[in-house]
DSSP file (Angstrom, degrees, kcal/mol; ACC not computed):
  #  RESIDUE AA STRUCTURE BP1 BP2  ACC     N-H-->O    O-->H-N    N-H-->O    O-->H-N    TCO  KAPPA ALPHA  PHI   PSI    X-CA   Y-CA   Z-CA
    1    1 A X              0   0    0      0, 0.0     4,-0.1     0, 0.0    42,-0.0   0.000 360.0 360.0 360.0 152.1   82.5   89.4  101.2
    2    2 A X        -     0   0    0      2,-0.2     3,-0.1     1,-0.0    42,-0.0   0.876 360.0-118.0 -91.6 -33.9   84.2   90.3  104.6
    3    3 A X  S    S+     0   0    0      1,-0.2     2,-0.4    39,-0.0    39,-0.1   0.325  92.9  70.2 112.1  21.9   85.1   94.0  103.2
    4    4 A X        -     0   0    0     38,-0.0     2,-0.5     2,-0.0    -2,-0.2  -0.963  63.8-167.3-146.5 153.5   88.6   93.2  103.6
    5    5 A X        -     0   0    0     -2,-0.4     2,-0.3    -3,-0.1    42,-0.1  -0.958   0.7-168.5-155.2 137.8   91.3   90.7  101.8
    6    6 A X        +     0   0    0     -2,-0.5    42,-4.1     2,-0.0     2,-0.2  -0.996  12.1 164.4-136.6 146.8   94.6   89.6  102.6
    7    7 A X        -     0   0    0     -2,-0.3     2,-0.3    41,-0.2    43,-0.2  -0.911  29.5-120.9-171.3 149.8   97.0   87.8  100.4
    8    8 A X  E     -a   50   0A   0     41,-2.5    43,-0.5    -2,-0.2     2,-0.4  -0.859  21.2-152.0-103.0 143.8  101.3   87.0  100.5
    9    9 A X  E     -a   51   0A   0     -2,-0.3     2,-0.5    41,-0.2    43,-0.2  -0.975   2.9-151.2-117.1 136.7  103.6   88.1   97.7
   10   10 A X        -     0   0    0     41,-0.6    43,-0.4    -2,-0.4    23,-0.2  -0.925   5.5-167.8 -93.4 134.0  107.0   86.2   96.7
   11   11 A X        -     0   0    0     -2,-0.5    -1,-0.1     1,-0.2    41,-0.1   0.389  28.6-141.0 -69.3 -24.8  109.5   88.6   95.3
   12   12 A X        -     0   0    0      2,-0.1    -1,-0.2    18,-0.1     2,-0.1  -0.260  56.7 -27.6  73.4-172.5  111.6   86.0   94.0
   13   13 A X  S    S-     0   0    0     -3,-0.1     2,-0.3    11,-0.0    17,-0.0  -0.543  82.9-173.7 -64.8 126.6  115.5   86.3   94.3
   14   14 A X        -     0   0    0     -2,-0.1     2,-0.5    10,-0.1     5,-0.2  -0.994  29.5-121.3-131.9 147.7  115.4   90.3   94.1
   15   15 A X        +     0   0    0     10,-2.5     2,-0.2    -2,-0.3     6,-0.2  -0.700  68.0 107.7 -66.3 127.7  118.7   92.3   93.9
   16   16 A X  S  > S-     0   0    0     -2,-0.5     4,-2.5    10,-0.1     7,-0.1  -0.878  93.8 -71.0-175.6-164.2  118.6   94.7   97.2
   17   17 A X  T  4 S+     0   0    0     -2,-0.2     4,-0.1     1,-0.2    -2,-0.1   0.614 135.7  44.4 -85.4  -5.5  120.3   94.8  100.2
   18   18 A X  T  4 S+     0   0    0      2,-0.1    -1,-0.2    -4,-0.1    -3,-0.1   0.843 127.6  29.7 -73.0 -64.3  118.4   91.4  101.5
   19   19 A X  T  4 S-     0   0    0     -5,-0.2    -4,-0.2     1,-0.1    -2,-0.2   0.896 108.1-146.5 -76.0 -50.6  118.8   89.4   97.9
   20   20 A X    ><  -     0   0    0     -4,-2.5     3,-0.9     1,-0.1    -1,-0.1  -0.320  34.3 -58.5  72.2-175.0  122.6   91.3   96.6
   21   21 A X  T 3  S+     0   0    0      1,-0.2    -6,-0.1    -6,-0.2    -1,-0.1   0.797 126.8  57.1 -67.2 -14.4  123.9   92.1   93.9
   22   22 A X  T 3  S+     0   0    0     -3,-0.2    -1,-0.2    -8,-0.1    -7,-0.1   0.576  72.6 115.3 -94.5 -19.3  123.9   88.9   92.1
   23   23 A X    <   -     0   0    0     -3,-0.9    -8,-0.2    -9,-0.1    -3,-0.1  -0.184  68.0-131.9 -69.9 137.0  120.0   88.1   92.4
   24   24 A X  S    S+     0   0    0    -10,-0.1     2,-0.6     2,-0.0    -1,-0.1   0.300  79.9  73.3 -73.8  14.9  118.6   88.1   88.7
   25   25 A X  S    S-     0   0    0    -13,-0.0   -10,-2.5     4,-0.0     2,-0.1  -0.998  72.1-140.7-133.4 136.1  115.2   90.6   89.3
   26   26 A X     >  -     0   0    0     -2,-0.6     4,-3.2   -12,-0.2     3,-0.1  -0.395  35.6 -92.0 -81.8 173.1  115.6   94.0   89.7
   27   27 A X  H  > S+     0   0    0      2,-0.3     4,-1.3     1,-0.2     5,-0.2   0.829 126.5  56.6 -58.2 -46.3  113.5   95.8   92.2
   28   28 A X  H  > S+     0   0    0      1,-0.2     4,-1.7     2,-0.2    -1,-0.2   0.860 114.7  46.2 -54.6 -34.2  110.7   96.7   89.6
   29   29 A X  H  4 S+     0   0    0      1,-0.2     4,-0.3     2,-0.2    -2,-0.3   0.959 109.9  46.0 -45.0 -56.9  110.7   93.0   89.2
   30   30 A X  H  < S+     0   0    0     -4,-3.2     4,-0.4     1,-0.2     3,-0.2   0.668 119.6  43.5 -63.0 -31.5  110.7   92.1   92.5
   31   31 A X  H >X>S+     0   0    0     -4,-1.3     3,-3.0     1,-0.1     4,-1.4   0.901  88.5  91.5 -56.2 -68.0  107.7   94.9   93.3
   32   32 A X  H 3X5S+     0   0    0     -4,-1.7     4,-1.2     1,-0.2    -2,-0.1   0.550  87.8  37.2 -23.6 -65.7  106.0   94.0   90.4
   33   33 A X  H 3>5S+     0   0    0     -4,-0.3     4,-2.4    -3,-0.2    -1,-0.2   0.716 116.4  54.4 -45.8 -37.0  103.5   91.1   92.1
   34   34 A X  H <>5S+     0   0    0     -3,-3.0     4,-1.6    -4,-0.4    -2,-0.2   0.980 110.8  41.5 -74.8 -49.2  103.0   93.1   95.5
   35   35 A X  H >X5S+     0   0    0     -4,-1.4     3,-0.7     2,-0.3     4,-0.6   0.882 107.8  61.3 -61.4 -46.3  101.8   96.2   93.9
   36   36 A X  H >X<S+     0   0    0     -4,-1.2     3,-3.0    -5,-0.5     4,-1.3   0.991 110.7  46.4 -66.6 -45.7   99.5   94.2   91.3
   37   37 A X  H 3< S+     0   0    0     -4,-2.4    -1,-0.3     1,-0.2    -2,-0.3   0.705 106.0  52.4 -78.2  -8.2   97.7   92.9   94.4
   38   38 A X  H << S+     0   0    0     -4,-1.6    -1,-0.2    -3,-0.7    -2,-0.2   0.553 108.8  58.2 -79.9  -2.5   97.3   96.0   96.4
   39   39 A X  H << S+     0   0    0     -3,-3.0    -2,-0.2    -4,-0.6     3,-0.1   0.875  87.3  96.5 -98.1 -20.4   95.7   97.2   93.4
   40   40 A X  S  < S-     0   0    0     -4,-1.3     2,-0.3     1,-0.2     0, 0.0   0.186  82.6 -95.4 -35.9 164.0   92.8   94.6   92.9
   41   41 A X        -     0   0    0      1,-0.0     2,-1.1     0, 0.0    -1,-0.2  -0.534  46.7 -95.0-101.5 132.0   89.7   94.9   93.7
   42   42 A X        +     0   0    0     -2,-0.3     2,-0.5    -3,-0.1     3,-0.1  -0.237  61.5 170.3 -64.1 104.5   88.7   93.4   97.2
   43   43 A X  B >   -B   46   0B   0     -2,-1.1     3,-1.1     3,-0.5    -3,-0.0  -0.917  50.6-136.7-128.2 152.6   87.2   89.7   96.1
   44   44 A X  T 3  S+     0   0    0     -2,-0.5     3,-0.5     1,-0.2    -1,-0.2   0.980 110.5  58.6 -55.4 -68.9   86.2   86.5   97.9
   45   45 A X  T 3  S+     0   0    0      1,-0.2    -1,-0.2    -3,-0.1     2,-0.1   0.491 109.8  37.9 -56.1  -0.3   88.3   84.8   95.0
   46   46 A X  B <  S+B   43   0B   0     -3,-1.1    -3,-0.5    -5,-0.1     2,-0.4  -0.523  89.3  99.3-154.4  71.7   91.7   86.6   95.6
   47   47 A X  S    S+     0   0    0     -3,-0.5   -40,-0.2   -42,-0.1   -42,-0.1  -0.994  78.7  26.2-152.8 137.1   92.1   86.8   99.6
   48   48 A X  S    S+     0   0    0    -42,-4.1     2,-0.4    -2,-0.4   -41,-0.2   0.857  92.4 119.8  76.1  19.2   94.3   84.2  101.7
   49   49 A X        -     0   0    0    -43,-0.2   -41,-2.5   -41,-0.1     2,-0.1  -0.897  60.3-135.5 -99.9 128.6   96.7   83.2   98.9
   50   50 A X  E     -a    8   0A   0      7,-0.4     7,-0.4    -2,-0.4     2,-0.3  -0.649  31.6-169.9 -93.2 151.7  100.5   83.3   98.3
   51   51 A X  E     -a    9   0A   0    -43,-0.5   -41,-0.6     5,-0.2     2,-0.3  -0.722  12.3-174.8-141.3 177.4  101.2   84.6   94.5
   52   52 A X  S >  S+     0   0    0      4,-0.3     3,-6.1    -2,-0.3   -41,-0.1  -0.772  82.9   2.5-175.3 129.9  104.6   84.6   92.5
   53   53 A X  T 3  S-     0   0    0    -43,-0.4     3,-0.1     1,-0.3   -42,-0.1   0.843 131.1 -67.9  43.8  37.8  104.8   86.2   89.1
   54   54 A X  T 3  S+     0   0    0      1,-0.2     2,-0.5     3,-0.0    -1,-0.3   0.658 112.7 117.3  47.2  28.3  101.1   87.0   89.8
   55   55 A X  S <  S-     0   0    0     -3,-6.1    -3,-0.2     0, 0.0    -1,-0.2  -0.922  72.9-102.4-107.4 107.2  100.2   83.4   89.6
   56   56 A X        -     0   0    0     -2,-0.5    -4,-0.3    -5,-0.2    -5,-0.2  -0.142  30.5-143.3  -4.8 164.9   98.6   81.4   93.0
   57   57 A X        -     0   0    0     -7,-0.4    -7,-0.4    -6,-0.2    -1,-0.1  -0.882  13.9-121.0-150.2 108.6  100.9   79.6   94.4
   58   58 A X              0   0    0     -2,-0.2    -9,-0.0     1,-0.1    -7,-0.0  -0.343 360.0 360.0 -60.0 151.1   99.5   76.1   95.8
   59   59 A X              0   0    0     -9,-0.0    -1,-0.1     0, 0.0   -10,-0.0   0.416 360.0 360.0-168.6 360.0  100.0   75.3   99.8
């Protein structure tokens, strides 16, 4: 382990001043993924990844 881990979050279509009014996730939604990964635990297995709906994301 490097002692450090970095990782992308999609928000999806989020209502805010970016998304509008119209987007179907609220902010808690939109949050929801970013937050889960700043709260993990620093791992080899979850560094250097894009997530959505707290799932990998291939690319």
């Amino acid at each position: 382990m490097t002692g450090s881990t970095g990782n992308a979050a999609d928000p999806g279509w989020t209502r805010s001043g970016m998304g509008g009014p119209s987007a179907p996730r609220g902010p808690a939604e939109g949050a929801d993924t970013p937050v889960w990964l700043a709260t993990l635990p620093d791992s080899d297995e979850t560094t250097g990844r894009l997530f959505a709906g707290r799932e990998p994301l291939p690319w």
